[in-house]
Each structure stands twice: as C-alpha cells, then as structure tokens.
N, C-alpha and C positions, 0 to 999 in steps of 0.2 A: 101597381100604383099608376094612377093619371099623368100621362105623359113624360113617366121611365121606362126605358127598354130592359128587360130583362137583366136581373142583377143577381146574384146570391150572394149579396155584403150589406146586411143588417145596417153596418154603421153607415156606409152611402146611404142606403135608406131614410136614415133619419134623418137626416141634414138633408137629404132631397123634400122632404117631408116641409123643412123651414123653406127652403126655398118656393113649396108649394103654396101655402102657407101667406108668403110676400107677394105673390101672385095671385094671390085672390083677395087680398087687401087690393087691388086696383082692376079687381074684374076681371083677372087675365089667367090664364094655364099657360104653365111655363114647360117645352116640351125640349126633354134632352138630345143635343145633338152630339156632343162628345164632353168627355172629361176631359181636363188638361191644366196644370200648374198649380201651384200655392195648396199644396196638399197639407193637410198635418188631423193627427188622430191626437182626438180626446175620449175621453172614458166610455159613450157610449155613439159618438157622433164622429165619420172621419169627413173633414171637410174640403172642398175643392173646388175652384170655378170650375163651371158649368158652360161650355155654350150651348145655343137655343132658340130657340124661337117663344116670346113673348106674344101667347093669340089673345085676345078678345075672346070671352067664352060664348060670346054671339055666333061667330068664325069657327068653333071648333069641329061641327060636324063636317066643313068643309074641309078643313085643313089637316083631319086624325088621318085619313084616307092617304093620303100623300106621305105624311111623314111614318106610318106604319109599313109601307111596303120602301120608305127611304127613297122618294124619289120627289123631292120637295121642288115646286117649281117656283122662277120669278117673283111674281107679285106676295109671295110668305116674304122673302128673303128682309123687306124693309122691317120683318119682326125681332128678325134676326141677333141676338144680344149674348153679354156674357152675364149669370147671375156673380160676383164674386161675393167676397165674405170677407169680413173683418170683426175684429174684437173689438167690446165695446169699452170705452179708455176707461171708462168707472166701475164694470162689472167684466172682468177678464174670461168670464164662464158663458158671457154672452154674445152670442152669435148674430153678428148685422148682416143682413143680405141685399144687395144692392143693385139693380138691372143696369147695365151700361152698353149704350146702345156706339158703336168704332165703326158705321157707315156714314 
C-alpha cells in the first residue's frame, strides 16, 4: 500500500487505508513514519496515531526516493505530522482522522 512500509496486520491496514483516504480528500499522501500511542482494536480495524509526513501528490515522485531508503532530508520535515483518530460523538463505529501538524 501507498506510503506503508511493510506490515503483516490486516487491521493496521485498514485504518491506514482511512487514513489514506483523509489524504487525498486534500490532495496529499500521507507516508508512514512510525506508530505510537492511542492504540485500541475494533472488529476489523486496529487504530493508532501515525506520524508522517503529509506530501502533496505533485512532491511525490520526489520525496518516495528518500523516505523509502528512510533517509528523509530538511526541506520534507515541514510535512511532517501526526495523523490521529478519534470517535465520532454521534456514530461511535466512526472513525475521524485528523492531520496535526507540533512544529
């Protein structure tokens, strides 16, 4: 999958999926750069912020090159983001994902 690094967990998958998904509702590929916190498994989706970088799918053929050998320089870094995820208060099966950009 587009800008996942190798997984064998179906359920990340499909939540990277929505996350793919919110990123290109604003033009963008969202490329993983680690997991970390606010974990929790539902039936076929386990969900977890993401950090990443937030490209422009204009930027992508420049910027696959760097982040696939993981050696991301400078000028990415301002794309830099967490995707997190929250419940939606009125449909608790629904999954919000939301880019927050801590620089």
């Amino acid at each position: 999958m587009l800008g996942l690094r190798k997984l064998d967990e179906i359920k990340i998958e499909n939540y990277f999926e929505l996350v793919q998904l919110e990123a290109n509702k604003k033009r963008k590929i969202f490329f993983e750069d680690c997991f970390e916190g606010n974990e929790q498994e539902f039936e076929n989706i386990t969900a977890v912020e993401i950090r990443g970088f937030l490209i422009n799918e204009k930027d992508m053929e420049l910027f696959m090159p760097e982040w696939e050998i993981d050696k991301v320089t400078d000028p990415w870094y301002e794309c830099m983001c967490w995707a997190e995820w929250s419940l939606d208060s009125d449909d608790e099966d629904d999954i919000k994902i939301q880019f927050v950009f801590y620089n």
